[in-house]
N, C-alpha and C positions, 0 to 999 in steps of 0.2 A: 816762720819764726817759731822755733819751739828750743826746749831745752837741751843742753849739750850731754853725755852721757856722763860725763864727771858733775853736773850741775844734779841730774836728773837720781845719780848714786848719794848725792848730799840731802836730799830733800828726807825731812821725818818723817814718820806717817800722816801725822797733822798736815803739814802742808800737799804730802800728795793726796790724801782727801778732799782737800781745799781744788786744788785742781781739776782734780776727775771729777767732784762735783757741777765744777764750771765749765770743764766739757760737757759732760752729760748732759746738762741743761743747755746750751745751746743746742747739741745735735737735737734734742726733743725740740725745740724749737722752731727747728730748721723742718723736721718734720711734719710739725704742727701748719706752716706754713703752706706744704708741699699739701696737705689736706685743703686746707681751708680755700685755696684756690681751686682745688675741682669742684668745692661747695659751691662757690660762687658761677665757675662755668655751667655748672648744672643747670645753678638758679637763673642763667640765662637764656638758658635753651628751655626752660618748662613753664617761664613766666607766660611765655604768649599765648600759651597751651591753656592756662587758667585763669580760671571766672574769676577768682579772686586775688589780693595782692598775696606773692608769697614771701615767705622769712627764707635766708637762710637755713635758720632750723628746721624749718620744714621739710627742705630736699633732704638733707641729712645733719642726721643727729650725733656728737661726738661726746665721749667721756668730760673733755675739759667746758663744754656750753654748760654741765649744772652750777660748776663755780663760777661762770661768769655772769650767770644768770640771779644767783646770788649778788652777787660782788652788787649787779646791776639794780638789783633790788633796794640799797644803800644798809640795810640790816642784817648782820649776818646770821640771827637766829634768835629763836623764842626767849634763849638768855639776854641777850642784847637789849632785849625789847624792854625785858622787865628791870633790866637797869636803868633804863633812862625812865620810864613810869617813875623807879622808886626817888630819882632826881629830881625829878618836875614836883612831886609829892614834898620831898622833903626841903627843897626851894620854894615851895609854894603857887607852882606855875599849875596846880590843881586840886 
């Protein structure tokens, strides 16, 4: 399913922005996937190999694990932090 060529000649530039961003981000996706499965085969084949339990992360490391590692975190940074401090302060929760 995709756009017809008189559909695809009507589109603004807004909308085909809108679009090619929504490709883009799936193919990255689709990408993202196509990695994170050889992480995982890795981590299968090298776990028996080691003394200790291993991550993931350990076999290999990828650009998008620092934000998830974040994300995982549940704060997303030293500002974050001092915002809820000044809440708890000015609520009286300290």
């Amino acid at each position: 399913m995709g756009l017809g060529l008189e559909e695809f000649y009507g589109l603004t530039p807004e909308e085909f922005e809108v679009i090619y961003r929504h490709w883009r981000e799936e193919r990255e996706e689709r990408r993202r996937e196509e990695w994170e499965r050889a992480r995982l085969t890795c981590l299968c084949i090298l776990q028996p190999y080691s003394s200790e339990a291993l991550k993931a992360r350990d076999v290999m490391a990828f650009p998008w694990d620092e934000a998830a590692a974040e994300h995982e975190a549940g704060l997303g940074g030293e500002d974050e932090r001092q915002d809820i401090e000044a809440a708890k302060r000015l609520y009286g929760f300290r």
